[in-house]
PDB file of N, CA, C and O in Angstrom:
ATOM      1  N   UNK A   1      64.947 142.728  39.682  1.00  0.00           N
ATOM      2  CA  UNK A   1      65.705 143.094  40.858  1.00  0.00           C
ATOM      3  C   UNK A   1      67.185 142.828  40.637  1.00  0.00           C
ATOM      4  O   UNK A   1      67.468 141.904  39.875  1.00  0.00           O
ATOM      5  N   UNK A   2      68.578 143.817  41.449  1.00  0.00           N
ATOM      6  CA  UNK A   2      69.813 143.289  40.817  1.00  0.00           C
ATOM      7  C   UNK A   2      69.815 142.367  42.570  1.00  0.00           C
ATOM      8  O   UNK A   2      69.184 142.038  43.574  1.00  0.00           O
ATOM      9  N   UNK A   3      71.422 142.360  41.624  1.00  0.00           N
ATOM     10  CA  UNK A   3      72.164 141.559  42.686  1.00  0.00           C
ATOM     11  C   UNK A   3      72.826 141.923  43.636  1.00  0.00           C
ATOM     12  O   UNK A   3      73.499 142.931  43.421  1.00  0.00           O
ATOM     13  N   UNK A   4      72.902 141.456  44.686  1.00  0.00           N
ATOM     14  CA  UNK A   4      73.668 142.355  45.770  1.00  0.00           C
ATOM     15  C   UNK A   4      75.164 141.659  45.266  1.00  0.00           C
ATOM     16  O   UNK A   4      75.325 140.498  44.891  1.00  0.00           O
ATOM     17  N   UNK A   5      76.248 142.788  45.385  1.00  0.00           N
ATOM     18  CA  UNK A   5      77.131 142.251  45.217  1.00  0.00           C
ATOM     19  C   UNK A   5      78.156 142.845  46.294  1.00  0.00           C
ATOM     20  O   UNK A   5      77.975 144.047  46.485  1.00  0.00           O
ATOM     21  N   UNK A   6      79.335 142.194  47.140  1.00  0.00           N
ATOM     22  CA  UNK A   6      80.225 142.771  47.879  1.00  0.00           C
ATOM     23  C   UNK A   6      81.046 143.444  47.201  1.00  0.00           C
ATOM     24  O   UNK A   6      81.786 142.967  46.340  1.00  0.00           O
ATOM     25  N   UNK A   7      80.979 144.770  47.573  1.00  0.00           N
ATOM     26  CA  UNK A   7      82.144 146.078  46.187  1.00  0.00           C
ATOM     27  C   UNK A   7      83.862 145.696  46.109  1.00  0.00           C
ATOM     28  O   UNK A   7      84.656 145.944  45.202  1.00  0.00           O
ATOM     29  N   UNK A   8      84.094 144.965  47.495  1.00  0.00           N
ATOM     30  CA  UNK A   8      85.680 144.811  47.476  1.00  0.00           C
ATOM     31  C   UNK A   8      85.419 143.637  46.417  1.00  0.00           C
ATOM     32  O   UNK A   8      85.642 143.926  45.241  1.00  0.00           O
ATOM     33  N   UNK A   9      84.955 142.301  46.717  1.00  0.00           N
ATOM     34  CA  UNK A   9      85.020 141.154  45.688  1.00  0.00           C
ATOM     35  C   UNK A   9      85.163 141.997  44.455  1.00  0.00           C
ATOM     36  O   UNK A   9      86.335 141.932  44.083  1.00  0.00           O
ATOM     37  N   UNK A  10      84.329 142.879  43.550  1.00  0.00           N
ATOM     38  CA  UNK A  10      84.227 143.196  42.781  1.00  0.00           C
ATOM     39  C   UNK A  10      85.286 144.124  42.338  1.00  0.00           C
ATOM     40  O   UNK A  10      85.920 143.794  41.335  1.00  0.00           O
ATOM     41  N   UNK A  11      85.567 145.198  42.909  1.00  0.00           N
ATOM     42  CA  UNK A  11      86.739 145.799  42.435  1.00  0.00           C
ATOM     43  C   UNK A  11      88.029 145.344  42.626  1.00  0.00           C
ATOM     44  O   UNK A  11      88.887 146.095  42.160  1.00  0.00           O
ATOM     45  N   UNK A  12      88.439 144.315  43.183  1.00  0.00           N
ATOM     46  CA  UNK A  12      90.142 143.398  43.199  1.00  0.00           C
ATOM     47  C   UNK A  12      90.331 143.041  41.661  1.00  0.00           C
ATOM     48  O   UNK A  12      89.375 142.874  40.904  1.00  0.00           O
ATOM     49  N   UNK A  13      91.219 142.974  41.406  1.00  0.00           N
ATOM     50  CA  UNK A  13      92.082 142.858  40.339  1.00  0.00           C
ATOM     51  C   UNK A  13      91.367 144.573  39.306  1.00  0.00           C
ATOM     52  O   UNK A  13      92.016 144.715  38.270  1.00  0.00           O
ATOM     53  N   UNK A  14      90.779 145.167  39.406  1.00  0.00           N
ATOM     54  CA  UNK A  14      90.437 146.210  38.519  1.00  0.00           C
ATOM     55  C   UNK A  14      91.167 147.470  38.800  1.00  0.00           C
ATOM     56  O   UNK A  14      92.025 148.002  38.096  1.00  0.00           O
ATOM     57  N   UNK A  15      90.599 147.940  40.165  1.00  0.00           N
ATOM     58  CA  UNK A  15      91.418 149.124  40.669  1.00  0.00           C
ATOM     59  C   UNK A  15      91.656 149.498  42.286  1.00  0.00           C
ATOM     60  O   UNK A  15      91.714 150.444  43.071  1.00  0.00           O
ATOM     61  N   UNK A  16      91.776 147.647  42.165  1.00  0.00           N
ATOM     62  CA  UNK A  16      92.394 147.591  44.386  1.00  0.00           C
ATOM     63  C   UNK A  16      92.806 146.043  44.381  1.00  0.00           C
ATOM     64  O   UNK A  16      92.227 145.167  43.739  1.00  0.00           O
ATOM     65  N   UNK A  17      93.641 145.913  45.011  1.00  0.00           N
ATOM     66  CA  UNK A  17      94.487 144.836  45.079  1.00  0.00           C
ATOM     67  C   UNK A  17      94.035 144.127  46.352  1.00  0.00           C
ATOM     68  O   UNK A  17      93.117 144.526  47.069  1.00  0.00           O
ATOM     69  N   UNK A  18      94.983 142.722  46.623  1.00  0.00           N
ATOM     70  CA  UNK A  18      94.486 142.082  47.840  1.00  0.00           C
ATOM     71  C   UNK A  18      95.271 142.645  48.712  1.00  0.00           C
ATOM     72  O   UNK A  18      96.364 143.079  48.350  1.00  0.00           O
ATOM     73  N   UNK A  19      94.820 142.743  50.114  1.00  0.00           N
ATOM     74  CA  UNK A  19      95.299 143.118  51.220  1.00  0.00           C
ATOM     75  C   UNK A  19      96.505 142.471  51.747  1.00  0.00           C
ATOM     76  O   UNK A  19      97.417 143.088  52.298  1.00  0.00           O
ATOM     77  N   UNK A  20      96.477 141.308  51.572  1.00  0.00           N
ATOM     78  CA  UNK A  20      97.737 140.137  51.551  1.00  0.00           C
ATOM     79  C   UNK A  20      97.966 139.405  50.696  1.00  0.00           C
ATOM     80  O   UNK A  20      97.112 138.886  49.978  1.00  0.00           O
ATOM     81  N   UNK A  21      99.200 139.232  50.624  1.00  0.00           N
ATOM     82  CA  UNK A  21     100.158 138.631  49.114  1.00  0.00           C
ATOM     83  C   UNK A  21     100.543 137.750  49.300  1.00  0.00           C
ATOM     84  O   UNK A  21     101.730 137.988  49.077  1.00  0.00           O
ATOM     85  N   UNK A  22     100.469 136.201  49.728  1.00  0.00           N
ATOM     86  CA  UNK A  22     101.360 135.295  49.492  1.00  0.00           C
ATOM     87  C   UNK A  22     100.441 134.256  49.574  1.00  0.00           C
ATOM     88  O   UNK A  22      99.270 134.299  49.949  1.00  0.00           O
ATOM     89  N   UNK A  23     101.319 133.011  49.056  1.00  0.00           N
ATOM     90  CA  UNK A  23     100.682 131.989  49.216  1.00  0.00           C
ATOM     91  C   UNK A  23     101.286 130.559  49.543  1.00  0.00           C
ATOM     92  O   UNK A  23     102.400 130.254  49.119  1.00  0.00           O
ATOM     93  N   UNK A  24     100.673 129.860  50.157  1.00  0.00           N
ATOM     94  CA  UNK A  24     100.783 128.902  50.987  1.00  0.00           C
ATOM     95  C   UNK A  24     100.421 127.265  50.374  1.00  0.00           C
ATOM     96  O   UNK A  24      99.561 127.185  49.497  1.00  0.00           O
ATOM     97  N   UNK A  25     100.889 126.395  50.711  1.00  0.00           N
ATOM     98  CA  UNK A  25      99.966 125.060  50.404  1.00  0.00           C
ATOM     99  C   UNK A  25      99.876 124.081  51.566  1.00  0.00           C
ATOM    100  O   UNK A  25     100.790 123.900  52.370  1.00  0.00           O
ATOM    101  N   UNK A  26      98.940 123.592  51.583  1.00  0.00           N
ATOM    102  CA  UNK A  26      98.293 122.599  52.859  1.00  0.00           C
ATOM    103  C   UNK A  26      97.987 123.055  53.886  1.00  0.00           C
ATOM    104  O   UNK A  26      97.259 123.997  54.199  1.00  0.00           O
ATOM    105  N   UNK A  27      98.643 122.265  54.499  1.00  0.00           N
ATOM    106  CA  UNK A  27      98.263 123.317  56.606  1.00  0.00           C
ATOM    107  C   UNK A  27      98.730 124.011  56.617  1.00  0.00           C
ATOM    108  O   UNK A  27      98.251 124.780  57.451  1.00  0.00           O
ATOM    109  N   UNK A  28     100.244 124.736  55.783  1.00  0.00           N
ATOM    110  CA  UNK A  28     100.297 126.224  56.122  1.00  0.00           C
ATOM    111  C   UNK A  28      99.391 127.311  55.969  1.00  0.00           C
ATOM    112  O   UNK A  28      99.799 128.389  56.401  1.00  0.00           O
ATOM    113  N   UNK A  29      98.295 127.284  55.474  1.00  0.00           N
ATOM    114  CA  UNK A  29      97.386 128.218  54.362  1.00  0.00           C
ATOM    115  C   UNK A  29      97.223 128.607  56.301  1.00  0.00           C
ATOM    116  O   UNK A  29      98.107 129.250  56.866  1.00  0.00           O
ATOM    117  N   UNK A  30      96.270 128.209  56.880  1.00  0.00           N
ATOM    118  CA  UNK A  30      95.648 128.040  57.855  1.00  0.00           C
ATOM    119  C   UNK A  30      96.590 128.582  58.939  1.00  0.00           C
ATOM    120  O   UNK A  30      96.070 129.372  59.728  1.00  0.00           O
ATOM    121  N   UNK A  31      98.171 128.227  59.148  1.00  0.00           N
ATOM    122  CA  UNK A  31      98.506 128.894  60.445  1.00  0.00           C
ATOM    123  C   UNK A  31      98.977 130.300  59.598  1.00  0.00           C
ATOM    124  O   UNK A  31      99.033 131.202  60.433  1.00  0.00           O
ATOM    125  N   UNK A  32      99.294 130.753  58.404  1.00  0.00           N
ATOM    126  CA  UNK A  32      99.791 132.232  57.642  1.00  0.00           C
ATOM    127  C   UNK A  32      98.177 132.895  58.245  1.00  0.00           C
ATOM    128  O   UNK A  32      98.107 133.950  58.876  1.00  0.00           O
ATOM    129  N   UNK A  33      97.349 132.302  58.004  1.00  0.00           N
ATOM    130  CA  UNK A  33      96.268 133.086  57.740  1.00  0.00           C
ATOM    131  C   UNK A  33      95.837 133.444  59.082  1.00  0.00           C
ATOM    132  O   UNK A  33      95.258 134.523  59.204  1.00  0.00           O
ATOM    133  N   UNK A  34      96.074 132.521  60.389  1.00  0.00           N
ATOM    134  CA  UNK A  34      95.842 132.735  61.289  1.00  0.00           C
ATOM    135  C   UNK A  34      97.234 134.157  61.668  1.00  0.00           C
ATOM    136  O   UNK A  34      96.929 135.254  62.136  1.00  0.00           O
ATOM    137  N   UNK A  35      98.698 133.733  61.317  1.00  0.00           N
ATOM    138  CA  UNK A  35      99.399 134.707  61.613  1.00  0.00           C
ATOM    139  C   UNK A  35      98.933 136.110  61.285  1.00  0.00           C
ATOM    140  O   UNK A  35      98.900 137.029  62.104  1.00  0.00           O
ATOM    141  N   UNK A  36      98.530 136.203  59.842  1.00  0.00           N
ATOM    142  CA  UNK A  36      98.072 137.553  59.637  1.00  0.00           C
ATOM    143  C   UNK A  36      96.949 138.021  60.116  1.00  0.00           C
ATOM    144  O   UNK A  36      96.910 139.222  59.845  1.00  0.00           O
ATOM    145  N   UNK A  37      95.767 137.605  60.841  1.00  0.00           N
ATOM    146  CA  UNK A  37      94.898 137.992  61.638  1.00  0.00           C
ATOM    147  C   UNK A  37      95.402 138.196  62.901  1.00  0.00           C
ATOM    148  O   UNK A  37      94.785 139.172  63.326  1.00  0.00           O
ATOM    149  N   UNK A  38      96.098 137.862  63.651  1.00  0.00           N
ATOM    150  CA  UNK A  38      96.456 138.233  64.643  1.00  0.00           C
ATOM    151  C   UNK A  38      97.783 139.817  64.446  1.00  0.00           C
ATOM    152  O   UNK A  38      97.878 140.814  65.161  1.00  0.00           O
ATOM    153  N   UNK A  39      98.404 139.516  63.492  1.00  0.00           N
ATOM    154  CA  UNK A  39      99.343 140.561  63.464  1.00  0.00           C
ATOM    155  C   UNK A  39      98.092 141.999  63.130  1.00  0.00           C
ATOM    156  O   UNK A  39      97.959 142.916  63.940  1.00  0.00           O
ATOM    157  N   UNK A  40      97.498 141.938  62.150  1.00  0.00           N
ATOM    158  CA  UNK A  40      96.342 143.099  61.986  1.00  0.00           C
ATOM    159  C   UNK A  40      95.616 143.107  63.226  1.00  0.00           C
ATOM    160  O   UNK A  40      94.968 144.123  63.481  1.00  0.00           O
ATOM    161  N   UNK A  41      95.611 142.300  63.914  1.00  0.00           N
ATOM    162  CA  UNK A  41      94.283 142.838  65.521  1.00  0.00           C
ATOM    163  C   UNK A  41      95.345 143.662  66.564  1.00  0.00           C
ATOM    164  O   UNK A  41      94.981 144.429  67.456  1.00  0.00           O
ATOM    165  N   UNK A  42      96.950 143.259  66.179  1.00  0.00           N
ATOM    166  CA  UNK A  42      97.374 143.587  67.745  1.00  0.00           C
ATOM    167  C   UNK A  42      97.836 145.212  67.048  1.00  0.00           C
ATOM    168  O   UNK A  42      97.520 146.263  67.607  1.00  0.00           O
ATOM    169  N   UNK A  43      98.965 145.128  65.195  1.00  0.00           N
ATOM    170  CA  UNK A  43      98.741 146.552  64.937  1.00  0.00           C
ATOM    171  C   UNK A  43      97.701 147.869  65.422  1.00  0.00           C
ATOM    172  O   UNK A  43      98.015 148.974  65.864  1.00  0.00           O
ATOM    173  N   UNK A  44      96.402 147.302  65.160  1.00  0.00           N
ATOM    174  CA  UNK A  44      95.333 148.248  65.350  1.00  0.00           C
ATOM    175  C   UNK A  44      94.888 148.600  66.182  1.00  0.00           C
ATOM    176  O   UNK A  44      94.284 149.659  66.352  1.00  0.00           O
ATOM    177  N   UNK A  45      95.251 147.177  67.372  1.00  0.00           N
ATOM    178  CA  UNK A  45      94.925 147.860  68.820  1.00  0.00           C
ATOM    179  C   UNK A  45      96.384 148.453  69.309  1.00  0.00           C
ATOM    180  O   UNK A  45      96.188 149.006  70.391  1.00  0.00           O
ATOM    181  N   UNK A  46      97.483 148.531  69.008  1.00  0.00           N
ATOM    182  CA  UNK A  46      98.626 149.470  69.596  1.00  0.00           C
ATOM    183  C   UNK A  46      98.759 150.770  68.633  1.00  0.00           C
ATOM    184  O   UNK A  46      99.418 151.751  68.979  1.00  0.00           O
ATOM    185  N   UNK A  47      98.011 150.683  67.281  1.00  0.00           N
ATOM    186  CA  UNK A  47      98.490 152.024  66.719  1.00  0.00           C
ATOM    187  C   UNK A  47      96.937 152.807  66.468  1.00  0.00           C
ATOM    188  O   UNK A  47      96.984 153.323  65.352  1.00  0.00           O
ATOM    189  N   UNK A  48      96.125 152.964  66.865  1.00  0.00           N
ATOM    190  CA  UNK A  48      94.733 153.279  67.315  1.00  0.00           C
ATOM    191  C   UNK A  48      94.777 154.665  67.118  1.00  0.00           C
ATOM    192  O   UNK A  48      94.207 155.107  66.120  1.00  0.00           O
ATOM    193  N   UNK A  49      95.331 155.414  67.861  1.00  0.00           N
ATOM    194  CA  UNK A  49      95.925 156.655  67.690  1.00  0.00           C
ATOM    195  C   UNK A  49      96.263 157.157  65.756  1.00  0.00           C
ATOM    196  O   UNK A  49      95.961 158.100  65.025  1.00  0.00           O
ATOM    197  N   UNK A  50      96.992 155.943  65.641  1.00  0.00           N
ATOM    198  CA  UNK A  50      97.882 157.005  64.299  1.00  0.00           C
ATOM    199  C   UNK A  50      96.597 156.861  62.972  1.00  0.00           C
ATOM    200  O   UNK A  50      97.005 157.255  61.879  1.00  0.00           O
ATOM    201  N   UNK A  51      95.117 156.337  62.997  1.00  0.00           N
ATOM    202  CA  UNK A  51      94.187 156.703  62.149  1.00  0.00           C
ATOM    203  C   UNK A  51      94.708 155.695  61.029  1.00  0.00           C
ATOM    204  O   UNK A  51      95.067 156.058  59.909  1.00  0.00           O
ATOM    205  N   UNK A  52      94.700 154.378  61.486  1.00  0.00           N
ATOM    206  CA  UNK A  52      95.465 153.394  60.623  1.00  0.00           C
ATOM    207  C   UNK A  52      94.384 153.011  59.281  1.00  0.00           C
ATOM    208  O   UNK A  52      93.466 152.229  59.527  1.00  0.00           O
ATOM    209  N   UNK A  53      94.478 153.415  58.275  1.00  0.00           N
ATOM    210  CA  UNK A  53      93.529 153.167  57.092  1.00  0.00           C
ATOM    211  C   UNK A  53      93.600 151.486  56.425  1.00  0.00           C
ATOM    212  O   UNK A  53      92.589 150.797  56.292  1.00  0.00           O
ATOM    213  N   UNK A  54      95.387 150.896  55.952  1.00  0.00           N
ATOM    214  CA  UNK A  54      95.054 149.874  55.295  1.00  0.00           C
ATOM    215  C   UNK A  54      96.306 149.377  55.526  1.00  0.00           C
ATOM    216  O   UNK A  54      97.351 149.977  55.275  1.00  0.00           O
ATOM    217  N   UNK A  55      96.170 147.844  56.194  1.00  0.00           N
ATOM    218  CA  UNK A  55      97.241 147.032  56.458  1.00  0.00           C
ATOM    219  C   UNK A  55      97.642 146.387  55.077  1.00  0.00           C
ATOM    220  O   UNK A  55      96.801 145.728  54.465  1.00  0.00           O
ATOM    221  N   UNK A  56      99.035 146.582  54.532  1.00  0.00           N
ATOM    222  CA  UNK A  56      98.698 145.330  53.897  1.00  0.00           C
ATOM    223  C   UNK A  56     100.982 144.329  53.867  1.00  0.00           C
ATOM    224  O   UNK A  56     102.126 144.775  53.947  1.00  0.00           O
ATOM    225  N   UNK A  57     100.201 142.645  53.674  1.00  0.00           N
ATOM    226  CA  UNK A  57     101.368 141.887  54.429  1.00  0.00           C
ATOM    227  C   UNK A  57     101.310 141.662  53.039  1.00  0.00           C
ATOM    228  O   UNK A  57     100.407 141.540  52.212  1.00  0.00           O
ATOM    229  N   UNK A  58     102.970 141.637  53.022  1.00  0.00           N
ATOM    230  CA  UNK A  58     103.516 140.388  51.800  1.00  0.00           C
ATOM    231  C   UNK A  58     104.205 139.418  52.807  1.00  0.00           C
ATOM    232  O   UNK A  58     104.706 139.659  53.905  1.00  0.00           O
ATOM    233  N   UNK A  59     104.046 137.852  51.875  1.00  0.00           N
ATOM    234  CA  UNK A  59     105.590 137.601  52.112  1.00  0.00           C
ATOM    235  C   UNK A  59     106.162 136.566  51.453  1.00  0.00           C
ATOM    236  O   UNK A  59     105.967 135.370  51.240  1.00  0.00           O
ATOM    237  N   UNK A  60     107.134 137.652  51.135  1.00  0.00           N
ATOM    238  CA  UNK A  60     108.320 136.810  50.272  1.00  0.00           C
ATOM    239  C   UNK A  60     109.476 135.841  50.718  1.00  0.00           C
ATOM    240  O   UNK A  60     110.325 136.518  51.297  1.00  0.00           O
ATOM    241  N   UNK A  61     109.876 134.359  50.664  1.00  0.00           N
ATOM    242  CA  UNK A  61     110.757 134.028  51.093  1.00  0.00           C
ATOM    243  C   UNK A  61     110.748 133.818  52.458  1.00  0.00           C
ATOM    244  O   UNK A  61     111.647 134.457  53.004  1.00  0.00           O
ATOM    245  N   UNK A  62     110.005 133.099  53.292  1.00  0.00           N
ATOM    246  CA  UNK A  62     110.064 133.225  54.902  1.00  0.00           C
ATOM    247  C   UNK A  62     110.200 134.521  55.658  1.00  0.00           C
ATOM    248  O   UNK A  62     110.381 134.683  56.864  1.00  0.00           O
ATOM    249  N   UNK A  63     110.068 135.458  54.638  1.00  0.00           N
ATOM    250  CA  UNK A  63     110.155 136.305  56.107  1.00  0.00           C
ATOM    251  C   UNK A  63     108.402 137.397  55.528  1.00  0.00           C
ATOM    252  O   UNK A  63     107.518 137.046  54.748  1.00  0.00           O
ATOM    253  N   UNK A  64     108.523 138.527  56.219  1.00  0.00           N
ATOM    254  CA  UNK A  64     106.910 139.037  55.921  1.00  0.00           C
ATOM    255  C   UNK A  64     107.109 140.611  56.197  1.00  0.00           C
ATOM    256  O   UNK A  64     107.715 141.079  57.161  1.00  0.00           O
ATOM    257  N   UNK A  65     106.541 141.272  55.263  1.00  0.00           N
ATOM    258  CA  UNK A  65     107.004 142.462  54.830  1.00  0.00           C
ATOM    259  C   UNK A  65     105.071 143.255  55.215  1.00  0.00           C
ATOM    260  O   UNK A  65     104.001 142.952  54.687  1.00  0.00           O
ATOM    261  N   UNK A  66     105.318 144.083  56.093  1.00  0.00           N
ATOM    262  CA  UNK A  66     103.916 144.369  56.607  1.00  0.00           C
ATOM    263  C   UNK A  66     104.225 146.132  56.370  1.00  0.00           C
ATOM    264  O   UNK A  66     105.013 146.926  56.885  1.00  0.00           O
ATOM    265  N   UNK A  67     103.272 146.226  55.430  1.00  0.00           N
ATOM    266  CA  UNK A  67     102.881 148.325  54.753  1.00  0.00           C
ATOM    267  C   UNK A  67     101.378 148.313  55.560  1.00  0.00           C
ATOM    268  O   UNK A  67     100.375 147.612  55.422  1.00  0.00           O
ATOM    269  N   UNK A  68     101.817 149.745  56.719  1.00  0.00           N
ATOM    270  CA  UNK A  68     101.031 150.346  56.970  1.00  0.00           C
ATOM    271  C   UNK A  68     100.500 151.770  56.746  1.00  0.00           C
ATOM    272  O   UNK A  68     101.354 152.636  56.930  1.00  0.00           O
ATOM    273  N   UNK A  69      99.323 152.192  56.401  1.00  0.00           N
ATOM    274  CA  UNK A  69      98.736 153.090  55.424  1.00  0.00           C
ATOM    275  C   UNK A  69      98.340 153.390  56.786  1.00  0.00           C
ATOM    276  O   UNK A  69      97.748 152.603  57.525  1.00  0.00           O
ATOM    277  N   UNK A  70      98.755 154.763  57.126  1.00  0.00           N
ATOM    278  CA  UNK A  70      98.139 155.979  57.815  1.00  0.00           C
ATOM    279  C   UNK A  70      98.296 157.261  57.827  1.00  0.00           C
ATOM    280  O   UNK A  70      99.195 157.843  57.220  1.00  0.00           O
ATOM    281  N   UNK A  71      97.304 157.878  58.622  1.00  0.00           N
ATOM    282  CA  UNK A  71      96.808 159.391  58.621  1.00  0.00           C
ATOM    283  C   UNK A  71      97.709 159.997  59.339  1.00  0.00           C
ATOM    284  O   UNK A  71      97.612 161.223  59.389  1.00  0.00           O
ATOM    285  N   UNK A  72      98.398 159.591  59.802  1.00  0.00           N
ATOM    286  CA  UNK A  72      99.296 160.166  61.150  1.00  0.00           C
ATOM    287  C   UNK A  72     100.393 159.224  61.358  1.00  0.00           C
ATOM    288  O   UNK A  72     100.323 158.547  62.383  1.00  0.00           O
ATOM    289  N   UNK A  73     101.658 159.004  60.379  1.00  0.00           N
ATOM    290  CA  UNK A  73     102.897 158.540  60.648  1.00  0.00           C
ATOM    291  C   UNK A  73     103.935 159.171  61.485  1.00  0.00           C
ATOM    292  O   UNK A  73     104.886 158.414  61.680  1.00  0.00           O
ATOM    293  N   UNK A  74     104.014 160.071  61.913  1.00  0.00           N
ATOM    294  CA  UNK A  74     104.326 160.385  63.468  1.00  0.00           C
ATOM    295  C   UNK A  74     104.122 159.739  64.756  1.00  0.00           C
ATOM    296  O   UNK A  74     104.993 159.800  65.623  1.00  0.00           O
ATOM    297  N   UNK A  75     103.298 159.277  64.889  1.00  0.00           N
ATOM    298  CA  UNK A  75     102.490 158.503  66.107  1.00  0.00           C
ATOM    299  C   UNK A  75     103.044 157.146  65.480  1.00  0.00           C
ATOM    300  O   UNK A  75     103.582 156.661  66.475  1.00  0.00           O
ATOM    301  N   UNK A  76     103.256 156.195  64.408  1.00  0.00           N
ATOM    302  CA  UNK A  76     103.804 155.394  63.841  1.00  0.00           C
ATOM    303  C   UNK A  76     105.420 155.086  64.424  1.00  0.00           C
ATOM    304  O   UNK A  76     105.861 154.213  65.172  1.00  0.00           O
ATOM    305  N   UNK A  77     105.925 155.985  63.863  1.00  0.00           N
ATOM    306  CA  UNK A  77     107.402 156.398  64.209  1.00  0.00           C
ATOM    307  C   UNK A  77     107.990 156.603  65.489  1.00  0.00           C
ATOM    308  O   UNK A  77     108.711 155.870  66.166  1.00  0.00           O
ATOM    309  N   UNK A  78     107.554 157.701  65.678  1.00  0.00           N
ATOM    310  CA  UNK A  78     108.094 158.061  66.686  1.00  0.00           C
ATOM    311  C   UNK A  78     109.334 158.961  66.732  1.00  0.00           C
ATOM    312  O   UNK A  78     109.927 159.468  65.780  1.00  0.00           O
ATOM    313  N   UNK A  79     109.661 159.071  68.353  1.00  0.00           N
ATOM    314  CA  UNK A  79     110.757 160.150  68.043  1.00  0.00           C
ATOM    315  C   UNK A  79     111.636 159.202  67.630  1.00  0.00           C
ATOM    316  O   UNK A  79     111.464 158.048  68.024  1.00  0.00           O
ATOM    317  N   UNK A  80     112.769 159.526  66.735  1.00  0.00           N
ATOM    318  CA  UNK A  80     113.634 159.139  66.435  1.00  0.00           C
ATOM    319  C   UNK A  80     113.840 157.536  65.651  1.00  0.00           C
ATOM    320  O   UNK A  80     114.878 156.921  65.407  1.00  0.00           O
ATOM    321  N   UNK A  81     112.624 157.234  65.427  1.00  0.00           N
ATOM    322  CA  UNK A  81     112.408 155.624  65.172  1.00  0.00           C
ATOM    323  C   UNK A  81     112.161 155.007  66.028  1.00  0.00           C
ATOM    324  O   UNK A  81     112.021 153.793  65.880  1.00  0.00           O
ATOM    325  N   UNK A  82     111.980 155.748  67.531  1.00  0.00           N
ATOM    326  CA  UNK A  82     112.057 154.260  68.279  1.00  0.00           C
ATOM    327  C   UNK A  82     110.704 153.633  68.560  1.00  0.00           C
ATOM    328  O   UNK A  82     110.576 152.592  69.205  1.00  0.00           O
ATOM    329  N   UNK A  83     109.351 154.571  67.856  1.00  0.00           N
ATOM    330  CA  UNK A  83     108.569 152.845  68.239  1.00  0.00           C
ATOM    331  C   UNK A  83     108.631 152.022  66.987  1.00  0.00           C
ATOM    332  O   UNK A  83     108.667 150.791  66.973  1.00  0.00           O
ATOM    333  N   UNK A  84     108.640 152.751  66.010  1.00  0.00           N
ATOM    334  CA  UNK A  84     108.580 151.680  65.116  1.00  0.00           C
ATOM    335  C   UNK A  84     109.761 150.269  65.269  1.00  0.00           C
ATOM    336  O   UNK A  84     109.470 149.111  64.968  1.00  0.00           O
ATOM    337  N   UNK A  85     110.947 150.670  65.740  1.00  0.00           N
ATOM    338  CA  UNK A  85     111.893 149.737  66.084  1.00  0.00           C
ATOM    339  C   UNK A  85     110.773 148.903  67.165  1.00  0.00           C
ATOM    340  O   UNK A  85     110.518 147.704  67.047  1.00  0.00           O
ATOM    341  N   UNK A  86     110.297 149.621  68.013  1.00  0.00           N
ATOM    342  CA  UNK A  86     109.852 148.491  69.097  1.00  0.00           C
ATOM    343  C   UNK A  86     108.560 147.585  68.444  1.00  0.00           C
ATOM    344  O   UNK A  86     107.985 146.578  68.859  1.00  0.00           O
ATOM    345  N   UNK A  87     108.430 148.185  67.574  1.00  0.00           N
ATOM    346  CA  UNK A  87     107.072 147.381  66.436  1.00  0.00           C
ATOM    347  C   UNK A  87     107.859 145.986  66.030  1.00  0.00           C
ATOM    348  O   UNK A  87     107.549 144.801  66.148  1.00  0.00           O
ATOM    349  N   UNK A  88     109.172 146.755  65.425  1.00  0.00           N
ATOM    350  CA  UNK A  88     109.676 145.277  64.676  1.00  0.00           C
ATOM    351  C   UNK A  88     110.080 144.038  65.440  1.00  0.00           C
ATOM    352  O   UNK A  88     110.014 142.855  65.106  1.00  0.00           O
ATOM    353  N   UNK A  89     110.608 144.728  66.785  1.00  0.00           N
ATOM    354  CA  UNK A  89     111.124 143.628  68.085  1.00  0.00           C
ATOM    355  C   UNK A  89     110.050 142.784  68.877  1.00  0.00           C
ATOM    356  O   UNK A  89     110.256 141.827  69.623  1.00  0.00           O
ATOM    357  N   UNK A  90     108.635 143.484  68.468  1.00  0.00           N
ATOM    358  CA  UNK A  90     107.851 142.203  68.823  1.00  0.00           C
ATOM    359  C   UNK A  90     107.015 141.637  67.796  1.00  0.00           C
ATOM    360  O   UNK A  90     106.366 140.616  68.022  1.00  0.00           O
TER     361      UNK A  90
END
């Protein structure tokens, strides 16, 4: 009989990367990790619409650099930039 194996575990580092990039030591591990679960729940419930495929956060240097992968960057944007501006202001 094989093994069950989870396909993401298995394909990272081959031909798909981690979803989030940085790293932490001690009790920060725990509130980053909590930050980036909450930033991916509230993205997905305000951009629902734009067919959001794959979040993914870096962060470099105190601050946090968040690429969103979708089907529909229009609905992202907006007219003129302005939701995405209102993305960055909260």
């Amino acid at each position: 009989m094989g093994q069950k194996v989870n396909p993401i575990g298995l394909r990272l580092g081959i031909n798909r990367t981690w979803d989030s990039r940085w790293y932490a030591e001690g009790g920060e591990y725990s509130k980053m990790l909590h930050e980036d679960i909450h930033i991916r729940k509230v993205l997905r419930e305000r951009l629902a619409q734009a067919g959001v495929a794959k979040i993914v956060i870096e962060r470099p240097a105190k601050r946090a650099r968040v690429t969103i992968h979708t089907a529909r960057p229009g609905v992202v944007i907006g007219k003129k930039g302005a939701d995405i501006e209102k993305l960055r202001g909260d």
